[in-house]
N, C-alpha and C positions, 0 to 999 in steps of 0.2 A: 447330600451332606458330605463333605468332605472331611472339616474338622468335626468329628461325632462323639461324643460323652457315649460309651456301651454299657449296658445295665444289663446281664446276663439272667434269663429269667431260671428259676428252679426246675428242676428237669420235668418234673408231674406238670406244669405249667400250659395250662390250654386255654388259646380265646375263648371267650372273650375274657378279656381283662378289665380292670380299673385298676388305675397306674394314679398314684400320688406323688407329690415333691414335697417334704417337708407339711405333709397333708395337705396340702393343697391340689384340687381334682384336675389331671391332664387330657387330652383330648388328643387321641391318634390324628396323624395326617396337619395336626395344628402345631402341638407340643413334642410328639415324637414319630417317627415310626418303627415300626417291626422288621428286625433285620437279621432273617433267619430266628432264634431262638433266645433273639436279645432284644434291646427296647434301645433305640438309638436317640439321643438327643442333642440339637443344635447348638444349644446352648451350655455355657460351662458348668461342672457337676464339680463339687468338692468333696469329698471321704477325709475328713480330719485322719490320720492314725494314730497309734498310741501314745501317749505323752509321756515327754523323755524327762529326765530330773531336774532338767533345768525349767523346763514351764512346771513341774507339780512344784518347784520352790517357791517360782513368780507366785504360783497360786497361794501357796499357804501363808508367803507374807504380804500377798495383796499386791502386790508390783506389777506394776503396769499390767495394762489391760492383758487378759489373754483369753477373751476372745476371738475365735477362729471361725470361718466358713465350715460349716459339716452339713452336707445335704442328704435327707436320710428321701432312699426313693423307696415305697411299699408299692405292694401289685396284691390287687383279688383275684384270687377266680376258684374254681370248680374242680374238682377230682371226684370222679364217681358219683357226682350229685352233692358233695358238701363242698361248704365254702373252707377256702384256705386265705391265709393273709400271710405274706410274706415281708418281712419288715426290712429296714435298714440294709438292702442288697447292694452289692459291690459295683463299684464303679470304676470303671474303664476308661483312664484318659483315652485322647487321641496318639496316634503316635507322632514323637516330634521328630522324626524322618532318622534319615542316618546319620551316624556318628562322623562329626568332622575328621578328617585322615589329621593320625598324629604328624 
């Protein structure tokens, strides 16, 4: 995988996992894999961030659509024997190489 979406998992974070997109169930080796202490995937990830004053306006007068891509990725798994749920974790574009010379 060259161009890779990184989803860095929480530090207690131990296989096995079950890894969701927007709740929908992922499948290592198909949908991602495990790279190092992160969750690698192929395909593109979006993380909406905060909303500036000009979309909360659109929103409050209804102006034009402002719906955005936000993909929320969750991970289960185990520490000590109980289950943990990790929700809406951060996501890692790829990188878009180096900066063109001024």
């Amino acid at each position: 995988m060259s161009d890779r979406w990184l989803v860095p998992l929480p530090p207690a974070a131990k296989p096995p996992y079950r890894v969701f997109v927007n709740g929908v169930p992922q499948t290592e080796g198909e949908d991602y894999r495990l790279e190092g202490h992160a969750l690698a995937f192929a395909r593109p990830l979006v993380k909406e961030g905060r909303l500036g004053v000009g979309r909360w306006t659109l929103m409050f007068f209804n102006i034009m659509g402002t719906y955005r891509r936000n993909d929320s990725v969750d991970v289960e798994y185990t520490v000590g024997g109980r289950p943990r749920v990790a929700v809406g974790l951060d996501i890692v574009a790829p990188d878009t190489g180096p900066e063109p010379p001024a």
